[in-house]
VEXTORKOL-349472 format. One record per residue (C-alpha): residue in three letters; residue number from 1; x negated, y, z. Coordinates in pm, whole numbers, plus 32768, in hexadecimal, padded with zeros to 4 digits. Each point is the difference from the previous one (the first is absolute). Example, Ala and Ser with C-alpha at 12.3 -4.5 7.8 and 13.67 -1.06 7.14 Angstrom:
BEGIN
@type:ala	seq:1	u:7B32	v:7E3E	w:830C
@type:ser	seq:2	u:7F77	v:8158	w:7FBE
REM end
This chain:
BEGIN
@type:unk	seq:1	u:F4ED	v:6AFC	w:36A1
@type:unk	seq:2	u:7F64	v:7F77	w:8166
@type:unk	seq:3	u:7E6D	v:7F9E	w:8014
@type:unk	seq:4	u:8093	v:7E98	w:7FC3
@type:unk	seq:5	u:808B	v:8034	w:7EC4
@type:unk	seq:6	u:7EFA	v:80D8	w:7F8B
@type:unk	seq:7	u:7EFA	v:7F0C	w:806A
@type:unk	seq:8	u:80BD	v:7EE2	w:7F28
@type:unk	seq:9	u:803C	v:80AE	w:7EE7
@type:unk	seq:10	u:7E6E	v:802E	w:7FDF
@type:unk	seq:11	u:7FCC	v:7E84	w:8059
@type:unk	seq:12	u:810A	v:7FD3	w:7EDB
@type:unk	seq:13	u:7F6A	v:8113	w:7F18
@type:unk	seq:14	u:7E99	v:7F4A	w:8047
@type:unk	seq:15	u:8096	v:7E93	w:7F8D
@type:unk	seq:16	u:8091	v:808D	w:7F0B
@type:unk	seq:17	u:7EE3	v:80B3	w:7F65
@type:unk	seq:18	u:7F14	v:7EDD	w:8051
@type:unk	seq:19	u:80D7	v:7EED	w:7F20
@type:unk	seq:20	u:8061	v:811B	w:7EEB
@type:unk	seq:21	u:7EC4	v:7FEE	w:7F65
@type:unk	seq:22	u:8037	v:7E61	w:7FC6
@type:unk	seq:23	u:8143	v:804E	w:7F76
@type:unk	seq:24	u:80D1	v:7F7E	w:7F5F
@type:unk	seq:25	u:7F68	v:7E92	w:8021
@type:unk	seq:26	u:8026	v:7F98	w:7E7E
@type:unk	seq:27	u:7ED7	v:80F8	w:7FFE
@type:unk	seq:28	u:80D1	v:80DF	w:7EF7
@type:unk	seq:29	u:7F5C	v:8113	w:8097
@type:unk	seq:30	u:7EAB	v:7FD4	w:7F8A
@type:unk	seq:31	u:8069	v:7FFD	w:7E64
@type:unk	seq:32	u:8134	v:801C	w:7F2B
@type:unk	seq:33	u:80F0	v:7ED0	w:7FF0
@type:unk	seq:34	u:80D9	v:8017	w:7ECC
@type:unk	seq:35	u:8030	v:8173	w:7FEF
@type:unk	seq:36	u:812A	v:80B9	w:7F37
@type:unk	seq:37	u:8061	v:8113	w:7F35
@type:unk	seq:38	u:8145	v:8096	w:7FAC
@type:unk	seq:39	u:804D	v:8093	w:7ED9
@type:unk	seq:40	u:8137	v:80E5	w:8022
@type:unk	seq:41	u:80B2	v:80BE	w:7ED7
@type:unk	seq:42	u:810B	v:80D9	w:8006
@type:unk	seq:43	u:80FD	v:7F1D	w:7F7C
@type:unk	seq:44	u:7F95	v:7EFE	w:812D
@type:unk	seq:45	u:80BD	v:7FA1	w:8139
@type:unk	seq:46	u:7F7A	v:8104	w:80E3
@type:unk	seq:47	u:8096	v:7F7E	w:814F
@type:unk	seq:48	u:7F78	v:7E79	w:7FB7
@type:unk	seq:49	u:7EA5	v:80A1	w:7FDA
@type:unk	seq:50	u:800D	v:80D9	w:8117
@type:unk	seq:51	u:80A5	v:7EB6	w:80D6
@type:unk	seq:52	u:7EC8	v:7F49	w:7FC3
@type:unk	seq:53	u:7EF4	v:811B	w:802B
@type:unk	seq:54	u:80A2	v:803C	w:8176
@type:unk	seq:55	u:7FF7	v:7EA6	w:8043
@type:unk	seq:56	u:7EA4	v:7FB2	w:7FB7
@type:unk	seq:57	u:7FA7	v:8141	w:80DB
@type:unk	seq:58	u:8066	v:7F62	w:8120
@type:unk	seq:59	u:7EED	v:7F33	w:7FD6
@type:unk	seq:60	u:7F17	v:8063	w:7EFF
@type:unk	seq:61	u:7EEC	v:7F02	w:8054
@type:unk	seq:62	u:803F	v:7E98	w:7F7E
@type:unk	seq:63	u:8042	v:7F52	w:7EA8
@type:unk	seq:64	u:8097	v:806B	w:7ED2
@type:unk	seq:65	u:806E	v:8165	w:8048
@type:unk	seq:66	u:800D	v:8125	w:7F5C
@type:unk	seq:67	u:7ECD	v:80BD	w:7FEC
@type:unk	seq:68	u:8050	v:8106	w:7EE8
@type:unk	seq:69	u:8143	v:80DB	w:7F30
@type:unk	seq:70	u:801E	v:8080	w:7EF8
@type:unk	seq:71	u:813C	v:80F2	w:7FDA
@type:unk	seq:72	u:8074	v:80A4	w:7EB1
@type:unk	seq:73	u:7FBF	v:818C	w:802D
@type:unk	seq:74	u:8161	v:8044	w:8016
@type:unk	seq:75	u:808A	v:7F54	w:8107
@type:unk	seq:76	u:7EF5	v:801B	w:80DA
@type:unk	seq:77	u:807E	v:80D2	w:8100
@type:unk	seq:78	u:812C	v:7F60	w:8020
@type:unk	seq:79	u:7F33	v:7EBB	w:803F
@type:unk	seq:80	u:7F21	v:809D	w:80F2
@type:unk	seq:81	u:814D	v:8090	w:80BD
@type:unk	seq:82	u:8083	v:7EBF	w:804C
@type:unk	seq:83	u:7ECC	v:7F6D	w:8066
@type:unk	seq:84	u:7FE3	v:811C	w:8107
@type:unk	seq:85	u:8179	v:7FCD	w:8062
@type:unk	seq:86	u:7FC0	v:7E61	w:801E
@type:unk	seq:87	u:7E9E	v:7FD2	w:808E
@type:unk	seq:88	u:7FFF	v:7F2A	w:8136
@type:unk	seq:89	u:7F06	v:7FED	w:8126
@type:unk	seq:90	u:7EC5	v:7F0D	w:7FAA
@type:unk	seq:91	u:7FC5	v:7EDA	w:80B2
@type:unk	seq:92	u:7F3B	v:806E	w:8140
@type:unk	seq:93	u:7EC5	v:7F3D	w:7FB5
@type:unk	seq:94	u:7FD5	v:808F	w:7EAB
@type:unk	seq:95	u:8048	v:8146	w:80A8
@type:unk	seq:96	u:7EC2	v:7FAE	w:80C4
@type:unk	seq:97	u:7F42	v:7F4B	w:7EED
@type:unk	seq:98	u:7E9D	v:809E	w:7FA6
@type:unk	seq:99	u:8056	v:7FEC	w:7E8A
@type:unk	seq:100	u:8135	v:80F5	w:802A
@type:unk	seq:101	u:7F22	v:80B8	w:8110
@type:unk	seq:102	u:7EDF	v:803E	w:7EE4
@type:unk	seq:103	u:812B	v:803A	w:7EDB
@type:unk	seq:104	u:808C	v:8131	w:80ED
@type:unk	seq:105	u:7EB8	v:8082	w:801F
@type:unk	seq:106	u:7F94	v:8004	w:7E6F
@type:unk	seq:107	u:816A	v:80A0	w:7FE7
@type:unk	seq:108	u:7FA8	v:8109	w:80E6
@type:unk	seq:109	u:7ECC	v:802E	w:7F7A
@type:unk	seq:110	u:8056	v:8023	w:7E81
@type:unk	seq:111	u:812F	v:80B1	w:8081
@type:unk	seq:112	u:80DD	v:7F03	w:7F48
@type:unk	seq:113	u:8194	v:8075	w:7FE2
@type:unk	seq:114	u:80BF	v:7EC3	w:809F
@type:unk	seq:115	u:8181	v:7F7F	w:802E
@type:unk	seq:116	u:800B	v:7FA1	w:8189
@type:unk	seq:117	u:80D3	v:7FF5	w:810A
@type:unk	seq:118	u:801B	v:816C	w:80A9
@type:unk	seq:119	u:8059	v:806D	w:8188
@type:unk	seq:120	u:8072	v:815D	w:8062
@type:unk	seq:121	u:7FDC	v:80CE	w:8152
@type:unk	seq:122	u:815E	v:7FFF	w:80B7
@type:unk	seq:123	u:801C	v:8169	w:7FBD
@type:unk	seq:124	u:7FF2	v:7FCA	w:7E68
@type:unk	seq:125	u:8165	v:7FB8	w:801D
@type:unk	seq:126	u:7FEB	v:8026	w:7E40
@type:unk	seq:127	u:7F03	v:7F28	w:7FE5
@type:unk	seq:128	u:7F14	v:810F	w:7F56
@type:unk	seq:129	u:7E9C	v:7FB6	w:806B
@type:unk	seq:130	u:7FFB	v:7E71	w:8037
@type:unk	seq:131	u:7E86	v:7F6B	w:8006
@type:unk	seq:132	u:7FA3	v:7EA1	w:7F96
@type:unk	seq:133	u:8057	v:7EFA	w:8143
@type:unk	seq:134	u:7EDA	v:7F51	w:80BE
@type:unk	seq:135	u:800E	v:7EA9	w:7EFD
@type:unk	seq:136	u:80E3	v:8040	w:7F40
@type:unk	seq:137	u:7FE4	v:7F54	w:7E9F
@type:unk	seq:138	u:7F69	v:80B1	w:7EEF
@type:unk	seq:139	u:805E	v:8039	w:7E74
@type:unk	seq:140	u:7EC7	v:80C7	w:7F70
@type:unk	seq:141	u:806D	v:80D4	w:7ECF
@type:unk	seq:142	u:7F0B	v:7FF7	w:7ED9
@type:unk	seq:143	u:7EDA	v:7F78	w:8088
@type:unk	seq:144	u:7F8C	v:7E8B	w:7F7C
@type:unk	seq:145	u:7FB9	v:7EE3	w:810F
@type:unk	seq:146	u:7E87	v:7FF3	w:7FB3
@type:unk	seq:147	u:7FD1	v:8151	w:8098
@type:unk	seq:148	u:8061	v:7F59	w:8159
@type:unk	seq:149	u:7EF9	v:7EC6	w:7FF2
@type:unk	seq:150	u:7FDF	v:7ECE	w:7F9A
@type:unk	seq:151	u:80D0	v:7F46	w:810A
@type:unk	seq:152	u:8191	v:8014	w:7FFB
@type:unk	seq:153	u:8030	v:815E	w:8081
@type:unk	seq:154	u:814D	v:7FCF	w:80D1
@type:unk	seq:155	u:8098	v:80F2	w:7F12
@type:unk	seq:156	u:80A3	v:802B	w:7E9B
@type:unk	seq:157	u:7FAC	v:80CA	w:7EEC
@type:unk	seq:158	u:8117	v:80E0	w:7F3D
@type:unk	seq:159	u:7FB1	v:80AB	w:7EB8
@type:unk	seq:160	u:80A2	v:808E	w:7EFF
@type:unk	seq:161	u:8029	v:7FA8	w:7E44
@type:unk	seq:162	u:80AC	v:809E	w:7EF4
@type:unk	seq:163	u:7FBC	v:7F2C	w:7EDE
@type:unk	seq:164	u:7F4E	v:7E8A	w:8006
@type:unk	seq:165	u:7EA7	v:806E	w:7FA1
@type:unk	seq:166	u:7FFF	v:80A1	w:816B
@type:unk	seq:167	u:8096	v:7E97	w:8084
@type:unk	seq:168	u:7EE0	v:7F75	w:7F70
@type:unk	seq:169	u:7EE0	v:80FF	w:807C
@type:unk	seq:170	u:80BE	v:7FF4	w:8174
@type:unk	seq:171	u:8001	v:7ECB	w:8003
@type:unk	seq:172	u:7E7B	v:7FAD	w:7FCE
@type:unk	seq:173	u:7FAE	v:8133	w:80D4
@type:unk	seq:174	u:808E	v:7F5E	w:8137
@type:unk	seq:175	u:7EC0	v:7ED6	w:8007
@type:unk	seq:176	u:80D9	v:7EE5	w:8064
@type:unk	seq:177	u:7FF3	v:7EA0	w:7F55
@type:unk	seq:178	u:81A5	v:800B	w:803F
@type:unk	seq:179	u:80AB	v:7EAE	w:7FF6
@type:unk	seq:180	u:812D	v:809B	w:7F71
@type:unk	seq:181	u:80AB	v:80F3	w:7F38
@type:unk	seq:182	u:819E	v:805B	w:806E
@type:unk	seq:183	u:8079	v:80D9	w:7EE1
@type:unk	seq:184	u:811B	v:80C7	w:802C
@type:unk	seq:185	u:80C6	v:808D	w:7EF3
@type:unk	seq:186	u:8175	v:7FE3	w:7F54
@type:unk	seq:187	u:7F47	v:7FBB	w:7E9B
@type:unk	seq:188	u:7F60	v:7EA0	w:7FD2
@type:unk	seq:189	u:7F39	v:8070	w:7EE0
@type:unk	seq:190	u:7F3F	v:8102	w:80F9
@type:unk	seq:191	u:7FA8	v:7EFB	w:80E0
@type:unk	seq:192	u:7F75	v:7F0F	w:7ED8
@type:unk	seq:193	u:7F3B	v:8123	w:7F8A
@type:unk	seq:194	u:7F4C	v:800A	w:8151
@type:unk	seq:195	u:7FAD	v:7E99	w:7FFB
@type:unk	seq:196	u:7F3C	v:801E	w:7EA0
@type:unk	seq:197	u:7F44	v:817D	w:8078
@type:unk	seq:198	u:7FC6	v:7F53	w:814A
@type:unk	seq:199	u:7F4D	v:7EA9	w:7F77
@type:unk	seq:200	u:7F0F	v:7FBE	w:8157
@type:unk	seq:201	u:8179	v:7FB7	w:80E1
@type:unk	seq:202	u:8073	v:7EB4	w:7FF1
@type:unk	seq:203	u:8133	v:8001	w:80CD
@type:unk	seq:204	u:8125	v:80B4	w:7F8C
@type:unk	seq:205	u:8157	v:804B	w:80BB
@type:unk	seq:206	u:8120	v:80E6	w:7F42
@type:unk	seq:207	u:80FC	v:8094	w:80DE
@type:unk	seq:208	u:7FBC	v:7EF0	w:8122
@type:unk	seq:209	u:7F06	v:7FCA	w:810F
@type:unk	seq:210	u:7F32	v:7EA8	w:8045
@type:unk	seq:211	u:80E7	v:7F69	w:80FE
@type:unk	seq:212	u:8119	v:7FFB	w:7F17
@type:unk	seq:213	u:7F6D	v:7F3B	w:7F2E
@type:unk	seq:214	u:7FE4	v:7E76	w:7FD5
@type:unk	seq:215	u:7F30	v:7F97	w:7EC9
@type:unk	seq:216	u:8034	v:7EFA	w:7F0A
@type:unk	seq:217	u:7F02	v:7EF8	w:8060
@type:unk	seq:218	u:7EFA	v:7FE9	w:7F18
@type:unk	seq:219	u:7F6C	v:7E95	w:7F58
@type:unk	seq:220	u:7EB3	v:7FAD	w:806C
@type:unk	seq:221	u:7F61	v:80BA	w:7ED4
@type:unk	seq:222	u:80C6	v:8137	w:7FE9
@type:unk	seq:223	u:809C	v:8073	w:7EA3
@type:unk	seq:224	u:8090	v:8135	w:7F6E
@type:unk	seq:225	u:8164	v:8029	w:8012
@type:unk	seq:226	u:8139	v:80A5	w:806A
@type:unk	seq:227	u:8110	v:7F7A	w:80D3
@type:unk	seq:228	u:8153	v:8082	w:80B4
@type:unk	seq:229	u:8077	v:7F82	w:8128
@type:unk	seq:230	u:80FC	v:807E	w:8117
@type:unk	seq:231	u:800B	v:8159	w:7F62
@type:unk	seq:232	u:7E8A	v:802A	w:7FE7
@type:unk	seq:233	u:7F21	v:8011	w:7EC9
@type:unk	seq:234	u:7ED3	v:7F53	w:8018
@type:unk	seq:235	u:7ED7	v:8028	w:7F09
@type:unk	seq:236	u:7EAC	v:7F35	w:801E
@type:unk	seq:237	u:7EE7	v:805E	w:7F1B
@type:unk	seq:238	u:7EAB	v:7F58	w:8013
@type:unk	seq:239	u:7ED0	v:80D2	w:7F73
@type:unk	seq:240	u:7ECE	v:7F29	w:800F
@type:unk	seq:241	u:7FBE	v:7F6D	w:817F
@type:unk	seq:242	u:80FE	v:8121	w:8076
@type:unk	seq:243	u:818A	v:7FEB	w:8037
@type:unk	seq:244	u:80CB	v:814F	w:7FD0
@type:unk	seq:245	u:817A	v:7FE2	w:80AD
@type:unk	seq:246	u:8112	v:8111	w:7FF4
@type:unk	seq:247	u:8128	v:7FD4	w:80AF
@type:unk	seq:248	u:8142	v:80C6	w:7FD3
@type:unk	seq:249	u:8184	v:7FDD	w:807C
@type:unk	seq:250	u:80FE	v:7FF1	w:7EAB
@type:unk	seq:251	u:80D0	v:813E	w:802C
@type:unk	seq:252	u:8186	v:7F8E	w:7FA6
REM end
């Protein structure tokens, strides 16, 4: 690389660093904007959730992304093998971005086990001692999001159930107010189990993510009911001042 292009890469490394801390403008930086959690059991699509996790790695600053998993016990490495197989490179700002800077540090710190991207030397031609690449993304393995501050951390948080009184104690333990709850699973009457243990989440998605999904509108005063439409199931339940929505595609 010649002086030149040294000396612009630091003038470009200096911008960058300068704006990062501003960023991204909607200020969702500074506190959590509509957080998530998947719930994943061993009867769930595996691939959608992983799909989705990868995606909102790319970027893991902003609105409505996933924040936490939870993975039944037994397919848990299988999960966290094709999450290692799929992760992509973050988005270069993040990669920058003193929240991810300070996550990486508590991770070091605690010692925290992590999926990430890995390099290896030339010479490891069998890819036998990879290390963790400068920015890559980062899955932390059993360790809640409190642990890592108040502000959105730049990373997600993977644990791991075997039965739905451990959904219910990982779920508090991670400190977010989250927006929404995906549940994955094969077995409807699972994921209406959650929805009574778990009583504080108000937004419910079976088998589906947020996008996919175009609710009923609602009358000015919202009432309790339960409605199909395009091959989704729609329930709306008031309780007192508060609305309770679950959201599921009809399997055929």
């Amino acid at each position: 690389m010649s002086e030149n292009e040294v000396r612009n890469s630091d003038v470009y490394l200096s911008l960058l660093s300068r704006h990062v801390h501003r960023y991204p403008e909607d200020g969702t930086h500074k506190s959590w904007v509509l957080p998530r959690i998947m719930i994943l059991f061993a009867s769930g699509d595996i691939d959608e959730v992983v799909e989705v996790i990868v995606s909102d790695m790319i970027h893991p600053i902003g609105s409505g992304l996933v924040a936490s998993v939870l993975v039944e016990e037994s397919i848990r490495d299988e999960v966290i093998k094709k999450l290692r197989a799929n992760l992509k490179p973050m988005n270069e700002r993040i990669q920058h971005h003193p929240n991810y800077l300070s996550s990486v540090k508590l991770i070091e710190r605690m010692n925290c086990p992590t999926i990430h991207i890995e390099e290896f030397e030339e010479t490891d031609t069998k890819k036998r001692y990879g290390r963790r690449m400068k920015g890559s993304p980062l899955i932390v393995l059993d360790f809640p999001q409190y642990y890592f501050g108040d502000k959105p951390t730049a990373i997600i948080t993977l644990s791991t159930f075997r039965n739905l009184h451990e959904v219910v104690r990982l779920y508090k333990r991670e400190g977010l107010n989250f927006d929404s709850v995906s549940v994955w699973s094969s077995k409807l009457a699972q994921c209406f189990d959650l929805v009574t243990r778990l009583s504080q989440a108000w937004q419910w998605t079976f088998n589906c993510v947020n996008e996919s999904i175009k609710f009923p509108k609602q009358p000015p005063v919202p009432t309790s009911g339960v409605s199909v439409v395009e091959d989704f199931h729609y329930e709306v339940h008031v309780i007192g001042d508060k609305i309770k929505t679950i959201a599921f595609p009809i399997m055929h």
